[in-house]
ROTIKE-809083 format. One record per residue: residue in three letters; x, y, z of N, C-alpha, C in turn. Coordinates in steps of 0.2 Angstrom, whole numbers, padded with zeros to 4 digits, always signed. Each point is the difference from the previous one (the first is absolute). Last residue first. Layout:
N
alaXYZXYZXYZ/...
END
This chain:
81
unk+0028+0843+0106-0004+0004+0000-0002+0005+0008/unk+0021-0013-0021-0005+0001+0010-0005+0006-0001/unk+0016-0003-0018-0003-0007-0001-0004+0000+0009/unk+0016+0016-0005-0005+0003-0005-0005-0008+0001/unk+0021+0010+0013-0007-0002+0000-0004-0001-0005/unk+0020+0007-0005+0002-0006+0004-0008-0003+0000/unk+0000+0021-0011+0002-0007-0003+0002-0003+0005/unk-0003+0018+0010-0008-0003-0004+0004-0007-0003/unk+0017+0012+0009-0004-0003+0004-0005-0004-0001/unk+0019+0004-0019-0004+0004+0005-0006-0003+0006/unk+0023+0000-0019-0006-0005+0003+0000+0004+0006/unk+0009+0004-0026-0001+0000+0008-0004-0002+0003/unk+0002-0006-0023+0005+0003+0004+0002+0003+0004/unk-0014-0022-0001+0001+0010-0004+0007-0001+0001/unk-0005-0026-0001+0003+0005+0004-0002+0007-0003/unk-0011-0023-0005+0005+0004-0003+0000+0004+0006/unk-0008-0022+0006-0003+0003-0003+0005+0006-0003/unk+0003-0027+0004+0000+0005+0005-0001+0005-0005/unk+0000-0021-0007-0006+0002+0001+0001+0006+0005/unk+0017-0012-0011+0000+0005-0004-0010+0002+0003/unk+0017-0013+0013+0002+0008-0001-0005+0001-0005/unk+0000-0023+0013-0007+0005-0006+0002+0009+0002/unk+0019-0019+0001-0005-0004-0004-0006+0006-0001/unk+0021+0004+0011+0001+0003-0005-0008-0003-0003/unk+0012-0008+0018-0004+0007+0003-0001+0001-0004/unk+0008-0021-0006-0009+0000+0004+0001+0008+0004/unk+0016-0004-0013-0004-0001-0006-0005-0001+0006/unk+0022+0003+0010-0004+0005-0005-0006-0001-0003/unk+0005-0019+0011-0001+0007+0004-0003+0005-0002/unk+0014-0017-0015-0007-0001+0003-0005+0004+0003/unk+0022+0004-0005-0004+0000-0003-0008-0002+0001/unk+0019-0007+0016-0002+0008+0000-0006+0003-0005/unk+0005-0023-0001-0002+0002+0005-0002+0007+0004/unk+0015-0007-0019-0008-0002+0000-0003+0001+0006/unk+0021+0002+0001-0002+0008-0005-0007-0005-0001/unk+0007-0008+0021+0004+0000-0004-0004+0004-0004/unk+0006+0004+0025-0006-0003-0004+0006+0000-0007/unk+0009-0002+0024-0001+0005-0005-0005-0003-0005/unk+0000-0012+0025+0003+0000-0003-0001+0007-0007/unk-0004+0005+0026-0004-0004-0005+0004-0002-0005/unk+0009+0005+0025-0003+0003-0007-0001-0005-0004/unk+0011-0005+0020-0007+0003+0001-0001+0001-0006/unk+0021-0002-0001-0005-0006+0002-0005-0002+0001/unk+0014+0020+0004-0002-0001-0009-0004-0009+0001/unk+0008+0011+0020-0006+0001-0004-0002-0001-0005/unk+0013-0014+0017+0002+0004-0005-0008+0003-0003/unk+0000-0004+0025+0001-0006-0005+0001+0007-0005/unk-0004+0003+0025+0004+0002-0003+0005-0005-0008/unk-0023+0001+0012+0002+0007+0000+0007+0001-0005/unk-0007-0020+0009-0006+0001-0008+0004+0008-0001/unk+0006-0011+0020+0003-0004-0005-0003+0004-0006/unk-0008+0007+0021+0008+0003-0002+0001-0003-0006/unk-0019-0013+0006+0000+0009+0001+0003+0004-0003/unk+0004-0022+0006-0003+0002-0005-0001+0005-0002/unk+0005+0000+0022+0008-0005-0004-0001+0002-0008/unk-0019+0002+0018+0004+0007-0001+0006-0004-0004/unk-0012-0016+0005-0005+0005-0005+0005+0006+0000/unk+0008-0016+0014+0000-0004-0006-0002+0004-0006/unk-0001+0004+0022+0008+0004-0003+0000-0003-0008/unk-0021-0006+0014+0003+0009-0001+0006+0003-0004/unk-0011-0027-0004+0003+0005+0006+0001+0009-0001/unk-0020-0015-0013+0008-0001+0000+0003+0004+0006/unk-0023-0003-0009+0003-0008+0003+0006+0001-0001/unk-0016+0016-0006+0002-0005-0007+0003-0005+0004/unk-0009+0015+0015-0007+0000-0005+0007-0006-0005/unk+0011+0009+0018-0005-0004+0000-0003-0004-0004/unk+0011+0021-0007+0006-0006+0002-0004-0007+0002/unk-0012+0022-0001+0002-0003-0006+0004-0006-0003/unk-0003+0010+0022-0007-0003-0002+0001-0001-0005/unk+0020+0011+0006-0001-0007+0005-0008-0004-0004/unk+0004+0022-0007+0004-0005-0004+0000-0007+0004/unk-0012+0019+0010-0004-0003-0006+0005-0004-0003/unk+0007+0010+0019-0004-0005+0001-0002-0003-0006/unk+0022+0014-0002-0008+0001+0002-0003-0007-0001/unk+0026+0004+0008-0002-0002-0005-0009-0001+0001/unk+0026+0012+0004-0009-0001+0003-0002-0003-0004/unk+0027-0005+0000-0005+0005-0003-0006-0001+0004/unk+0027-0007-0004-0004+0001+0006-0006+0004-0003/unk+0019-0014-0013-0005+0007+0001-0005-0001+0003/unk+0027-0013-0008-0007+0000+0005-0005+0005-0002/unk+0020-0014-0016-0002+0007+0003-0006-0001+0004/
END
């Protein structure tokens, strides 16, 4: 397949700058564009890993301060002067 395309100066200075051909860097380019995404993704953690996690946003829950029952502007402010 051909595709005739403009191609901006800055991909040429791009193409330069690493020491490869224009069609070389546009080739790449395209290539990365169109790879399996799943590929790209991270491998799934495993439930230790997940737990873990949990356990470090969970570590200083119990210094957060009690919630009213309504919260009120003053209460958010209360600790500003």
């Amino acid at each position: 397949m051909e595709v005739t395309i403009r191609i901006p100066e800055e991909l040429a200075v791009q193409a330069r700058a690493r020491g490869v051909p224009l069609v070389t860097y546009v080739e790449e380019i395209l290539a990365s564009q169109v790879t399996d995404p799943a590929a790209k993704r991270r491998p799934l953690r495993t439930q230790a890993e997940i737990r873990a996690w949990i356990d470090s946003l969970a570590q200083f829950s119990d210094k957060l301060p009690e919630l009213p029952e309504t919260i009120s502007r003053e209460w958010i402010y209360q600790d500003h002067d």
